[in-house]
MARPATI-311450 format. One record per residue (C-alpha): x, y, z; residue number from 1; residue in three letters. Coordinates in nm, 2 decimals. Layout:
BEGIN
DRENKE  X  Y  Z  n  res
DRENKE  X  Y  Z  NUM  ala .
...
***
This chain:
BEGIN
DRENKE  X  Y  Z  n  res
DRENKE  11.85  7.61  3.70  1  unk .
DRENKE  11.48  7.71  3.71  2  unk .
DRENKE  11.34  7.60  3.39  3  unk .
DRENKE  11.19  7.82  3.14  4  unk .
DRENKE  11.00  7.82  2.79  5  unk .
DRENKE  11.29  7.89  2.56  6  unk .
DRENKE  11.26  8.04  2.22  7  unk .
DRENKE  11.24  7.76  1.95  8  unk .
DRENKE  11.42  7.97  1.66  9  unk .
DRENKE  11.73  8.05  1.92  10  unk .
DRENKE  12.03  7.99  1.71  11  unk .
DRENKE  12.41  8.04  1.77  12  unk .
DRENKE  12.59  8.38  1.63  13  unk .
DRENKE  12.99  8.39  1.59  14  unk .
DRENKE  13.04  8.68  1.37  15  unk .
DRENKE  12.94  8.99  1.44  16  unk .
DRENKE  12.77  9.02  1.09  17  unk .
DRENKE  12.54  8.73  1.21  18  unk .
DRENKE  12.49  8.89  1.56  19  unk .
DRENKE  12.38  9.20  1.32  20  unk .
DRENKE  12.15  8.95  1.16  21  unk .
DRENKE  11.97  8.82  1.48  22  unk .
DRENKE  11.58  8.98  1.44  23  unk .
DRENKE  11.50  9.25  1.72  24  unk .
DRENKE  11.20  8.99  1.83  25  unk .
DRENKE  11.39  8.69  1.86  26  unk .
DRENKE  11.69  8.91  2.13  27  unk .
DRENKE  11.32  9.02  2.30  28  unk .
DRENKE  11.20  8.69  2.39  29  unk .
DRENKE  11.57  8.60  2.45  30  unk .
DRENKE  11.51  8.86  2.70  31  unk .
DRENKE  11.17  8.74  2.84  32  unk .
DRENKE  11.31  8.40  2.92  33  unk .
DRENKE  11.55  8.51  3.11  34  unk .
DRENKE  11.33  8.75  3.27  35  unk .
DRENKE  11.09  8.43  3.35  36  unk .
DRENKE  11.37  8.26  3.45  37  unk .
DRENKE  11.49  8.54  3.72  38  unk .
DRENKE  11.15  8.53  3.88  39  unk .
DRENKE  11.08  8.18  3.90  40  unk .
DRENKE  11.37  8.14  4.07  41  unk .
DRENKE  11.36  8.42  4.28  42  unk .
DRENKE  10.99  8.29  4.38  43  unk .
DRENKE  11.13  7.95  4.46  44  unk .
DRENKE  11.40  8.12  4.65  45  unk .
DRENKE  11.24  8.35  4.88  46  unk .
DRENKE  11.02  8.05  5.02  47  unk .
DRENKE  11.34  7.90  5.14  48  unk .
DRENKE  11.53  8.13  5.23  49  unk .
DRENKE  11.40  8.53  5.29  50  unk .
DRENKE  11.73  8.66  5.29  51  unk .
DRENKE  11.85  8.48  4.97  52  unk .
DRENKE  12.06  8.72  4.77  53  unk .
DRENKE  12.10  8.84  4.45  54  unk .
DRENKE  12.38  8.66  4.31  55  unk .
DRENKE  12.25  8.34  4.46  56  unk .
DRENKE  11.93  8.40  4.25  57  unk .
DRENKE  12.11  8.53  3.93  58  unk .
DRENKE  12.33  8.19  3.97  59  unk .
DRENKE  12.04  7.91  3.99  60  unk .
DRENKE  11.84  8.13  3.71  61  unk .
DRENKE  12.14  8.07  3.49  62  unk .
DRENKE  12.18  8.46  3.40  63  unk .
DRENKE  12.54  8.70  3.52  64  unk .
DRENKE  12.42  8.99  3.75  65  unk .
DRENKE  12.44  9.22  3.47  66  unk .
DRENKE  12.16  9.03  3.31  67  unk .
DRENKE  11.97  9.00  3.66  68  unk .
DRENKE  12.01  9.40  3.72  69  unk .
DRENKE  11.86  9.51  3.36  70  unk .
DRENKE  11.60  9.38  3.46  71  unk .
DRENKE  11.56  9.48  3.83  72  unk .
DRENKE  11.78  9.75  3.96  73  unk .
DRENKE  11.75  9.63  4.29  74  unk .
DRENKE  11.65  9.33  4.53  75  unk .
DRENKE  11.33  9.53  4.64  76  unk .
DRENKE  11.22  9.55  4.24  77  unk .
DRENKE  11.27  9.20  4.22  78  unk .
DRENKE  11.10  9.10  4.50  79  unk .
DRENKE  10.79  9.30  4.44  80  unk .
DRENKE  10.75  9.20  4.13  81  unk .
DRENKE  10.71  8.85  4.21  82  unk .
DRENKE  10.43  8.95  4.45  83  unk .
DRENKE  10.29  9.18  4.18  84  unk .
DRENKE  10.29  8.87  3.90  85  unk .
DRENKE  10.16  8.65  4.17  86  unk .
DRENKE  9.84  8.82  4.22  87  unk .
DRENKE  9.77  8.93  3.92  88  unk .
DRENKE  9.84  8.56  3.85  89  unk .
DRENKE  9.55  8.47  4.06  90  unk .
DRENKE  9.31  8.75  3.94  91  unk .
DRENKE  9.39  8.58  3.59  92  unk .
DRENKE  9.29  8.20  3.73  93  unk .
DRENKE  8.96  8.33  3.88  94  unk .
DRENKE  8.85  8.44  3.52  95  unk .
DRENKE  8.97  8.14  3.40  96  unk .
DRENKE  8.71  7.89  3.63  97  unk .
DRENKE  8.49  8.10  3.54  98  unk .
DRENKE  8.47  8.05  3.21  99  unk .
DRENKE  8.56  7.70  3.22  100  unk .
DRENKE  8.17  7.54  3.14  101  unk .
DRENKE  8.20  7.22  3.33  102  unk .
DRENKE  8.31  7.45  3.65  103  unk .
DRENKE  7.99  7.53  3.91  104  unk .
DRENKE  8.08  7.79  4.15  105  unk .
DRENKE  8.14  7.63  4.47  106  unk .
DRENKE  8.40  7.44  4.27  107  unk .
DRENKE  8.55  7.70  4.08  108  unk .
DRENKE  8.62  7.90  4.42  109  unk .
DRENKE  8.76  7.59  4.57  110  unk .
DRENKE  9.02  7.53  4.30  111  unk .
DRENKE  9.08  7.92  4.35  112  unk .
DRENKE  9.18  7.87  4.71  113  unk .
DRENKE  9.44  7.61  4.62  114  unk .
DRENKE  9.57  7.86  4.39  115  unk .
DRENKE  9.57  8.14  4.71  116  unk .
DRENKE  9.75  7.85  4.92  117  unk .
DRENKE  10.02  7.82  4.72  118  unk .
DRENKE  10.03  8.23  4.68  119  unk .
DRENKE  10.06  8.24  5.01  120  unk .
DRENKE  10.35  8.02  5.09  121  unk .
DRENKE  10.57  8.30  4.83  122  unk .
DRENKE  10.41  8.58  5.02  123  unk .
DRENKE  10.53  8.51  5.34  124  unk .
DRENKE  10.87  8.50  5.17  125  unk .
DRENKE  10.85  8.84  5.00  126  unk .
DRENKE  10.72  9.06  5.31  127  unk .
DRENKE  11.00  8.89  5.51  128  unk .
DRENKE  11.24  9.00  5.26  129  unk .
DRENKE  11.09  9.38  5.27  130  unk .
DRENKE  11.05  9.63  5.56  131  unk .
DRENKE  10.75  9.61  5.72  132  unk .
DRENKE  10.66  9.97  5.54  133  unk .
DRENKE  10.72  9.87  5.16  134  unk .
DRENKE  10.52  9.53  5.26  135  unk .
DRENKE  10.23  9.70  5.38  136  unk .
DRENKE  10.25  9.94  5.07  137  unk .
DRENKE  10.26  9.66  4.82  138  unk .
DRENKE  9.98  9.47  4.98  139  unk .
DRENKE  9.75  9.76  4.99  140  unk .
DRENKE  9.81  9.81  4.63  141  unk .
DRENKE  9.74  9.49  4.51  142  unk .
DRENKE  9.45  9.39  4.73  143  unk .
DRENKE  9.22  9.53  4.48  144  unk .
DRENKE  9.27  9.26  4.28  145  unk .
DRENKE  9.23  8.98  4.47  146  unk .
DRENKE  8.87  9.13  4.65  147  unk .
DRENKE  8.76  9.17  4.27  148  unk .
DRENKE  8.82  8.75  4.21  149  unk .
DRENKE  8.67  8.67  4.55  150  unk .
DRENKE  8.39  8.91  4.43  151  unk .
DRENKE  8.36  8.75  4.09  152  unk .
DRENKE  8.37  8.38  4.21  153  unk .
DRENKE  8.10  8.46  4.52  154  unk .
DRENKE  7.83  8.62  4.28  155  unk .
DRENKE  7.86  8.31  4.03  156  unk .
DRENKE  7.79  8.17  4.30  157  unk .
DRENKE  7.47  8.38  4.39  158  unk .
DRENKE  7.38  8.34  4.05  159  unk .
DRENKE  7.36  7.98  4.06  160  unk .
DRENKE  7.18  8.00  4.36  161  unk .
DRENKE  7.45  7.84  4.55  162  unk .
DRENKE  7.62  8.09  4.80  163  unk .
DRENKE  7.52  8.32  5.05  164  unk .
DRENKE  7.44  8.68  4.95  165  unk .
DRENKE  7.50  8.83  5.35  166  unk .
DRENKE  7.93  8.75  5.30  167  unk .
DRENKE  8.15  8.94  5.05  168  unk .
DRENKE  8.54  8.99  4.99  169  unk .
DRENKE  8.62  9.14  5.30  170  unk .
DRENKE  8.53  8.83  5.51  171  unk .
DRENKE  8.66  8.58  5.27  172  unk .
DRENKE  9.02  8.74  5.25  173  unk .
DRENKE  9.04  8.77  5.65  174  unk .
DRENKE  8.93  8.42  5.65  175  unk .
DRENKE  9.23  8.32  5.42  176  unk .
DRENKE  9.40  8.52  5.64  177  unk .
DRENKE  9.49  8.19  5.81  178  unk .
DRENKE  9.68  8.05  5.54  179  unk .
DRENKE  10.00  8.29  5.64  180  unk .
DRENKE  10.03  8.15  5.98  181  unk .
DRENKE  10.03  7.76  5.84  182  unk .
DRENKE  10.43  7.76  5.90  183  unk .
DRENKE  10.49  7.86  6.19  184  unk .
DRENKE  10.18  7.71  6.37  185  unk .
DRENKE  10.26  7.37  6.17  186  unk .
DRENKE  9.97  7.30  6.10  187  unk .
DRENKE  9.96  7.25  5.70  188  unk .
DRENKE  9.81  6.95  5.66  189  unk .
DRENKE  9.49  7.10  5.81  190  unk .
DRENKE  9.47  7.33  5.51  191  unk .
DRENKE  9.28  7.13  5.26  192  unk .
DRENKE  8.99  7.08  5.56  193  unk .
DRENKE  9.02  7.41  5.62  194  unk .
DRENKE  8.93  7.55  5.29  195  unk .
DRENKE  8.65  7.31  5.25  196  unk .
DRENKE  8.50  7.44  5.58  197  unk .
DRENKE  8.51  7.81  5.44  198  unk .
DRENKE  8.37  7.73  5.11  199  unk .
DRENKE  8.09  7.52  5.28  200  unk .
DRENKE  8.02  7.82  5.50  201  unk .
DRENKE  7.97  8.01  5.19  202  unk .
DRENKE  7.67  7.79  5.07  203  unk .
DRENKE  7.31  7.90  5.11  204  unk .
DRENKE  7.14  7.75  5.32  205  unk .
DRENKE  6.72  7.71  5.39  206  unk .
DRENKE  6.71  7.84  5.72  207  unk .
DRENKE  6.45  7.99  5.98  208  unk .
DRENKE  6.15  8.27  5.84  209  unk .
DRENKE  5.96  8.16  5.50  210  unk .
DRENKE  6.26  7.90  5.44  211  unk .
DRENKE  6.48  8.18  5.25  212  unk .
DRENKE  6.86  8.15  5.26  213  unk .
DRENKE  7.02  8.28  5.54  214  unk .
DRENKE  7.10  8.66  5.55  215  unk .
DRENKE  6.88  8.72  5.25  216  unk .
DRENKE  6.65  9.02  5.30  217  unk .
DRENKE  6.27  9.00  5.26  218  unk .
***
């Protein structure tokens, strides 16, 4: 069963005048965990297996189908909202280096890109187990968010004095781009490298007319 934070103050009720007793927050979080629970699982799942079905996932969550299917009404729900939690997950972590004082830029975007690789390996997952429609939908709608992290992460950068101010999101999220191929082109333990390459080609560098970084206007 995928594991979960459980609620500390979780008791048993037999009577119904107990059940009665049981505070509204404490059935909530009750209801949280197993929500948690459904979508770690279901994220685990979907990386090995695209087709994986509901009662498979309600199973290893430890939840009946009833419990699954309050919470998502249908296999596409549940599916895009692991993608949805997933990115906002990573626009969350960006902030995070960010604010982290013993993080420099080139560091921070680094860690970030471990955080995308992983990301990645789930995504393939969930637009396998969409049509190719819904999967073009949900990426579209989230993609906001992750150009806003590169965005953040690249002009800490600037501001330091450390990366290039002639590349943006656009190029940095088609260079990731890579990182949804890794399977089938089995080439996976060339990702590490990889990313190291892309963040190095983000650093300024003193090049050609008056020594000023390269694609930095006069």
């Amino acid at each position: 069963m995928c594991p979960v934070v459980r609620n500390r103050n979780r008791t048993h009720v037999r009577s119904a005048t107990s059940r009665r007793a049981v505070p509204d927050r404490a059935l909530r979080a009750d209801a949280a965990d197993n929500r948690e629970r459904i979508l770690q699982c279901a994220r685990r799942l979907l990386v090995e297996d695209a087709g994986v079905g509901l009662n498979v996932i309600a199973k290893t969550a430890g939840v009946g189908q009833g419990t699954l299917y309050r919470h998502f009404p249908n296999r596409t729900a549940l599916v895009m909202e692991v993608y949805r939690a997933d990115v906002e997950h990573l626009g969350a972590v960006a902030r995070e280096l960010l604010r982290a004082a013993d993080t420099d830029a080139p560091s921070a975007l680094r860690r970030w890109f471990d955080e995308v690789a992983d990301y990645a390996r789930v995504k393939h997952g969930v637009l396998a187990a969409l049509s190719v429609e819904t999967g073009q939908q949900l990426t579209g709608q989230h993609i906001g968010v992750l150009s806003e992290a590169v965005d953040l992460l690249l002009e800490a950068g600037r501001q330091q004095g450390v990366f290039r101010r002639d590349v943006g999101s656009p190029e940095v999220l088609l260079l990731l781009g890579f990182l949804s191929r890794v399977e089938e082109a089995g080439v996976g333990d060339r990702v590490e490298r990889t990313l190291d390459l892309i963040v190095d080609g983000l650093r300024a560098r003193e090049d050609r007319v008056g020594g000023r970084p390269s694609g930095q206007p006069e």
